[in-house]
N, C-alpha and C positions, 0 to 999 in steps of 0.2 A: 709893134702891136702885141699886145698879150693874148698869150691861149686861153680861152674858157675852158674847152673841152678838146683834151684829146681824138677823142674817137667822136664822130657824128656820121648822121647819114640824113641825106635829103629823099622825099619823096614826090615821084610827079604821077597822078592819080587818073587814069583816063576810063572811061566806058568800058573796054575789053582788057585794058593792060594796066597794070603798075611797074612803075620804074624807080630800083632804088639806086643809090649812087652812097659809096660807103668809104668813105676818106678815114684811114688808121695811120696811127705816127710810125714811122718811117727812118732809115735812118739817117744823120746829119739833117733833120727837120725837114724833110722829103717826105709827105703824105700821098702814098700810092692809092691810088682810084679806085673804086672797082665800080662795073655798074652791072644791074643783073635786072632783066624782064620778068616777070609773071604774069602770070594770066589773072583774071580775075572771077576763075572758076573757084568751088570751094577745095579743089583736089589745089590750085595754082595756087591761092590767099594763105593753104598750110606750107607750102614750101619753104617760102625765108624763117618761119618759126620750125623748122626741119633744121633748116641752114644755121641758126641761131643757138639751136640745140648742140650741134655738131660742133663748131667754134668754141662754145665756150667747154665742151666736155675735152675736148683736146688740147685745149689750152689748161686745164683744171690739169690735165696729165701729166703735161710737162713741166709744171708746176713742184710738184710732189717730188 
């Protein structure tokens, strides 16, 4: 089967929580999991764009 996307994340959207599940390439084509809760306060809905933020400035670092 062919890769469309590297990187994806699924979302499952409930009442009080959201759930993300964040599949990144891996190596020998072994994509490690993650999955992560939030709440769906607005202090909980800011945290993966926290988490978002952090990822890609550390990776922008190691970059350079």
């Amino acid at each position: 089967m062919e890769v469309a996307h590297q990187h994806c994340c699924g979302l499952d959207i409930h009442k009080r929580a959201v759930v993300a599940c964040l599949l990144t390439p891996g190596l020998r084509g072994h994509s490690p999991r993650e999955v992560r809760s939030f709440s769906t306060t607005t202090q909980g809905l800011l945290e993966p764009v926290y988490d978002l933020l952090r990822i890609s400035t550390a990776k922008a670092s190691t970059t350079i």
